[in-house]
N, C-alpha and C positions, 0 to 999 in steps of 0.2 A: 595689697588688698586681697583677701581671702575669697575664692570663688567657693558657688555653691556645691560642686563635688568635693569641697573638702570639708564640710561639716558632718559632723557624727551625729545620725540620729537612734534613739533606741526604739527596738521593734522584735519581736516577738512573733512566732508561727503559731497558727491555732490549731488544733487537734483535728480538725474537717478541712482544713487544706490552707484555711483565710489568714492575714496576717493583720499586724496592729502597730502600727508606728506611733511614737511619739516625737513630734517635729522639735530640732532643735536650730533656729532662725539665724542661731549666730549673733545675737547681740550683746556688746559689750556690758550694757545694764539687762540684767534680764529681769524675770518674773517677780523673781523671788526679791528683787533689788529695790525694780518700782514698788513691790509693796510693803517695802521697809521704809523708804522715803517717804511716802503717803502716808506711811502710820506713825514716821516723827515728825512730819508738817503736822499733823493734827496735835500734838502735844507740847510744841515750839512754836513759837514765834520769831527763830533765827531766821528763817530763810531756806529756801533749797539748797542753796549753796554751801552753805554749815552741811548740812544732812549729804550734801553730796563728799564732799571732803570725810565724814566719818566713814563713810560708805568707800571708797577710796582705800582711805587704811585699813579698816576690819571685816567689810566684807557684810552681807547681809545673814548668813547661816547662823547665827547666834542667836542674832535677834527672831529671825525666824522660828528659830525652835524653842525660845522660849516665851515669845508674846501669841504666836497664831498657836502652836500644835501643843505648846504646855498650857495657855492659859484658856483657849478655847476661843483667843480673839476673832470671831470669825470675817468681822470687814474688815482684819489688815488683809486676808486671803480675795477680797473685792477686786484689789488691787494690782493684782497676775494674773496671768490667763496663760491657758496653755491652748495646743491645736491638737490634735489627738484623727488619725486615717485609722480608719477600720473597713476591712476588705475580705470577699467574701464567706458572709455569713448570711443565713435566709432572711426574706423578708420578715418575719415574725423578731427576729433579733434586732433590725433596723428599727422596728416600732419601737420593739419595748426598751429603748438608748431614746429614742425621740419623742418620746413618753411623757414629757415633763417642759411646763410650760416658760423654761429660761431658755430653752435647748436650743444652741445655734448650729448653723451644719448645713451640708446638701446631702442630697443621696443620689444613685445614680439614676439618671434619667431612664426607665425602665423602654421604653422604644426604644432608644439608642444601643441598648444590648443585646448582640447576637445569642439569643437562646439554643442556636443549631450547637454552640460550645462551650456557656455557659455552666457552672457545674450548680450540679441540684444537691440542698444539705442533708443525707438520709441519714437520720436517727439512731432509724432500726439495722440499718446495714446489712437487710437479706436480700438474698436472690429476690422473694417475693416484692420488699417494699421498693427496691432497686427499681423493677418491672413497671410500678405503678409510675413512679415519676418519669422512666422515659415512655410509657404511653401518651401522659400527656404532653411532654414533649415532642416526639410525632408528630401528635396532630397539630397543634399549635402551629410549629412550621409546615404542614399542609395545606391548613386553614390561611396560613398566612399571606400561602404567595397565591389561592385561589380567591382568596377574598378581593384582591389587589387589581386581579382580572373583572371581578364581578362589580367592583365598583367602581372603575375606570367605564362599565354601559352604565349603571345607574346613573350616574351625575358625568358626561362627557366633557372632557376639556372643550368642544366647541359650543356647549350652551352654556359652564360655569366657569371655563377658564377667562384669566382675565390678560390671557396674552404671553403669563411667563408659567414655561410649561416646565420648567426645575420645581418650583413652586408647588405647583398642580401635583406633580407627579409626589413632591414630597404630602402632601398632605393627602392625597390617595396612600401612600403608605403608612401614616397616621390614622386614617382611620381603620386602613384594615386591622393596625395595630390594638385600638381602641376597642374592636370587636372582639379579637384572636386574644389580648391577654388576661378573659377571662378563664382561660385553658391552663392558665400557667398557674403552678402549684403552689402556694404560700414558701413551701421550700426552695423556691430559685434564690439561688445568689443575687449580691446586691454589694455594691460598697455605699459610705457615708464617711463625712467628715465630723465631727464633733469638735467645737470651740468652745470655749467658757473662760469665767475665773476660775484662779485655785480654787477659791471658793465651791462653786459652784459643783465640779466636781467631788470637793469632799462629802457634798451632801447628794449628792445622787448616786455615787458607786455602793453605799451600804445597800440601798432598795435593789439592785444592779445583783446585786452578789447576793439576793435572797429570793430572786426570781426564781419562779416555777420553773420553769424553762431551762436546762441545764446549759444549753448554749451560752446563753445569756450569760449563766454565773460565772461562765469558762474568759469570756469577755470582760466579763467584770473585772476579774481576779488578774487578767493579763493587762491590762489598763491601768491599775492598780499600782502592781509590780512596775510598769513602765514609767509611771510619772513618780513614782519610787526614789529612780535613778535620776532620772532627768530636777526634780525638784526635792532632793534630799531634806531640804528642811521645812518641808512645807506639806506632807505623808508620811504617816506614822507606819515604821515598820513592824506590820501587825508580830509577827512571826516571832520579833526577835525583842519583844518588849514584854516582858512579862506581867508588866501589869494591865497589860490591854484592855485584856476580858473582861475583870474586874471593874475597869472605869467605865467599861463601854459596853454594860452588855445590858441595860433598859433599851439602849435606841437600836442594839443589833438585833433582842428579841420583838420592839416593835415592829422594825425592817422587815423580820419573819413576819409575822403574825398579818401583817397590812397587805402585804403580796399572796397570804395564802389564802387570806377571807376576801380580801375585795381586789386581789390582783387583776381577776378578767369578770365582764357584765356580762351575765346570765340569766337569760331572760323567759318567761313560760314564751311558746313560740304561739301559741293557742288562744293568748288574749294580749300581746305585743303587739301595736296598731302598727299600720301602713307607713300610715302620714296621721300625726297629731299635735297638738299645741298642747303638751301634759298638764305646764305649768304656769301659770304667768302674774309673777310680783314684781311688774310693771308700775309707777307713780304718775298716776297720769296730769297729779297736780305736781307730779316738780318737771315733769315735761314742758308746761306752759311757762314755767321758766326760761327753758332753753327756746322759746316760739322763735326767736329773731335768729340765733342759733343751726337750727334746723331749716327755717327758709332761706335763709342766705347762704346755703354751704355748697358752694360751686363743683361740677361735676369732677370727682377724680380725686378729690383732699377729702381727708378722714375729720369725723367730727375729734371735738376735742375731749381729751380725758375726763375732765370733769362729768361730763354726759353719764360719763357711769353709774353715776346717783340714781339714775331715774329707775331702775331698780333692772330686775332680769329674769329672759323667758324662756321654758326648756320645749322642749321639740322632740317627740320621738318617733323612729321612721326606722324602716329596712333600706339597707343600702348592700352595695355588695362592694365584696372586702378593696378589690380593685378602687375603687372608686372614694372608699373610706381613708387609703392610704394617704389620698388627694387633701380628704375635709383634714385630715389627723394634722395637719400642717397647720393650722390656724389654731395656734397656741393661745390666746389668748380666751378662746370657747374654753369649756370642758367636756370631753367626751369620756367616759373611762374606757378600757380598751376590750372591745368585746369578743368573745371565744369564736374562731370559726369553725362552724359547724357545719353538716346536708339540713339542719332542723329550718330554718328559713327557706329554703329553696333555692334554685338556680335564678336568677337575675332574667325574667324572660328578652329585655332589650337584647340582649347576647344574641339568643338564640334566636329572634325575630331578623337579625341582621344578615343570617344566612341563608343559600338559598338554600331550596327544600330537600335536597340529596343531603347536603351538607348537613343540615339541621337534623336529619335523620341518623344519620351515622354519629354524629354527637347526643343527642339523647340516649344512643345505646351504648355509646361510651362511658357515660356519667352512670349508666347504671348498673354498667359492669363494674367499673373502679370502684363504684362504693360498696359494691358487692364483695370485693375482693380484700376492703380494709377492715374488715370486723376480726379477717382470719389472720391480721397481723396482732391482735391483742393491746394496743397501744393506749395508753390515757388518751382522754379528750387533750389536753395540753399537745404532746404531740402526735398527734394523729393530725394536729392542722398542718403539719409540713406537706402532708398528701392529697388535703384539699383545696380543688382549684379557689382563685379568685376571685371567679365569678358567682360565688356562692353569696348568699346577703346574710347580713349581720345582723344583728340588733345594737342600733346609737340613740344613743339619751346624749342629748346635745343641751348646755346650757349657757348661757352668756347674756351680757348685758347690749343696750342699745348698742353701743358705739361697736363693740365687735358684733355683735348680729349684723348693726349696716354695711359694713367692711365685708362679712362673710357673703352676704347675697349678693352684693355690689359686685365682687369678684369673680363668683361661682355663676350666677346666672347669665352668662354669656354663653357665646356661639362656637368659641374656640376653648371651651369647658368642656370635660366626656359629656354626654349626654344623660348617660342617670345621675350623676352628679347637679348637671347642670337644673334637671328637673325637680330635684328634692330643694336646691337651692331658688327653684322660681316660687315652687309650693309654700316656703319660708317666707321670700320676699310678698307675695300675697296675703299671708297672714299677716304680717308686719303690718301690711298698710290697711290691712281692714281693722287694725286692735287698734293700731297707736295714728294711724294718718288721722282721724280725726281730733287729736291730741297735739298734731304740731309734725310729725313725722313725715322726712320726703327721703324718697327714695332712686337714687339713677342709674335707671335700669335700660337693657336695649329695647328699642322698639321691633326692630326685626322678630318673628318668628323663629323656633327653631329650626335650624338645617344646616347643610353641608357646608363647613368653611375654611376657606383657603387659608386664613390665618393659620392652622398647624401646620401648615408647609412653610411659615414662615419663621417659628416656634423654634429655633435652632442657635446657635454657637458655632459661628465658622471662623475659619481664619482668614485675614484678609491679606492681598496680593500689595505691598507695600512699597513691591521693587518698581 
């Protein structure tokens, strides 16, 4: 039996330090196997076991390259999936891979990473833009372990702890964390994993590899290359195929064109609301449809798909980028992904959380850095590697009932960041003022917001088995 140190995976080093694996599992049917069998069960009625004996003798590369990559079948590629590690590259390059509403994956839990070592992604690679990002680095870890003191008196394990002070203690370091990583610069390092089908992949690496962002396309291209090797019949080798460009160059020039007009939402900062309810094609008569639907749907289960019908509401708000990271997960909304910029402002919950020394010496921090990035020359695109976090965005948020009720349901708790959790309450109230009298119910917390031990609970340990 073959242990897992002896399977070969391909991987690749990135030009900024990160690397890119592509997992190989070791399994005797692979990818490219099951979705050969898949795509002659559909055309047969022998059986699996015909199709697995062909499969046997000849192998699935054949068929592969000429039913998925020559004719364009694209659900026999439904049918494989690869896993794909991507290691660090900045949080701005994490998005734009997680961008898209099939995308399975983690990323790494941003508290859980030591920023005192973490490496920051500079662009520009000068002395000057070097300066800016371990500035904020400094302070962040100042802020960090001062915050921890400062809010172990605000909220004391003897009037909020409930006994287990591991606990306590962990989520006192959550929240200072929750405070302090608006300091961190969009350019921090981050890993992610990305899964899919073949499929799925083929259709997202062309937008990947036309991204503004050169990082991005660097990822692209090495991801690319990687599942290249790994699933030979199943990725066309652009390089060595001469008719490539020719078959393919309507969907490569739209790839361009779609990333470079509506890649990032840009928005006037001037007349961009707070908090608003932009849009809403909402059916309030195929609502009364779902009435039994909706009252009957027990706390913690998702309504059902169908609900989608009832039509959908868009939402637009400042949120700050930190916190956006969080909404950006809920694939099912749409958000487009918006530029960070100083043009919205700093996020004042941040800075209301520290005390007033603190709070001082950061406002003159924030004014100095931005003072100091004009004289790097950079595009907007990357100039965000040097803006913290804590900066707010502009989101146009849209979706239908059944992910709006998922969305506030989730977001408007107590072990939620807290500007998150706010713009998600602000939702969940609109909700029930537009469609509650329509049949809509919503299970929300009763508790008010404040301090909760739940993120010291928030965790992934290993347990003692012996």
């Amino acid at each position: 039996m073959r242990e897992i140190s002896d399977l070969s995976h391909h991987s690749a080093q990135l030009s900024g330090g990160g690397e890119v694996l592509v997992l190989n599992n070791g399994a005797l049917i692979t990818s490219e196997d099951k979705a050969m069998l898949g795509a002659m069960d559909s055309r047969s009625v022998g059986g699996i076991r015909k199709h697995l004996e062909r499969l046997g003798k000849s192998g699935s590369g054949k068929f592969m390259e000429e039913f998925y990559v020559g004719y364009g079948h694209q659900s026999i590629g439904d049918m494989g999936e690869a896993f794909v590690s991507i290691s660090g590259v900045s949080m701005l390059t994490a998005k734009a891979i997680q961008h898209f509403p099939l995308y399975n994956g983690q990323e790494a839990s941003t508290r859980y990473i030591d920023f005192a070592l973490q490496p920051f992604v500079d662009p520009h690679g000068s002395a000057a833009s070097t300066q800016i990002l371990e500035n904020w680095r400094a302070f962040y870890l100042k802020g960090l372990e001062r915050m921890q003191v400062v809010l172990a008196e605000r909220y004391p394990f003897e009037v909020i702890g409930d006994g287990d002070k591991k606990k306590y203690t962990k989520a006192i370091k959550a929240r200072a964390f929750d405070t302090m990583r608006s300091f961190l610069p969009a350019g921090a390092s981050t890993n992610l994993t990305w899964t899919g089908t073949l499929r799925q992949f083929g259709d997202r690496l062309p937008l990947l590899r036309n991204h503004p962002l050169p990082e991005v396309r660097e990822v692209a291209l090495v991801v690319e290359a990687l599942l290249l090797k790994q699933y030979p019949h199943s990725f066309t080798d652009r390089a060595n195929d001469p008719d490539w460009e020719r078959r393919h160059k309507d969907r490569e020039w739209y790839a361009y064109m779609s990333q470079q007009t509506s890649g990032y939402l840009i928005a006037n900062a001037s007349t961009f609301p707070v908090f608003a309810l932009t849009h809403d094609a909402v059916r309030p008569e195929r609502m009364q449809e779902y009435a039994d639907v909706f009252v009957s749907r027990p706390r913690g289960i998702e309504l059902p798909w169908d609900v989608r019908e009832c039509g959908t509401a868009e939402f637009s708000f400042l949120l700050d980028f930190a916190s956006f990271r969080d909404l950006e997960r809920h694939r099912p909304v749409t958000v487009p992904m918006p530029l960070l910029s100083e043009e919205y402002g700093f996020e004042p919950w941040y800075l209301n959380e520290l005390p007033d020394d603190l709070r001082a010496e950061a406002m003159e921090l924030l004014a100095r850095q931005l003072a100091a990035l004009p004289h790097l020359e950079l595009e907007d695109y990357i100039e965000q590697y040097y803006i913290p976090m804590g900066y707010r965005v502009p989101i146009r948020l849209t979706g239908d009932l059944r992910a709006l009720t998922y969305l506030v349901e989730r977001r408007a708790r107590n072990d939620v960041h807290p500007t998150l959790h706010h713009r998600a309450s602000q939702m969940a109230e609109v909700l029930l003022q537009q469609y509650g009298p329509h049949g809509l119910v919503l299970h929300l917390e009763s508790e008010p917001p404040q301090f909760s031990l739940k993120r010291g609970a928030q965790d992934i340990v290993e347990r003692d088995v012996s």
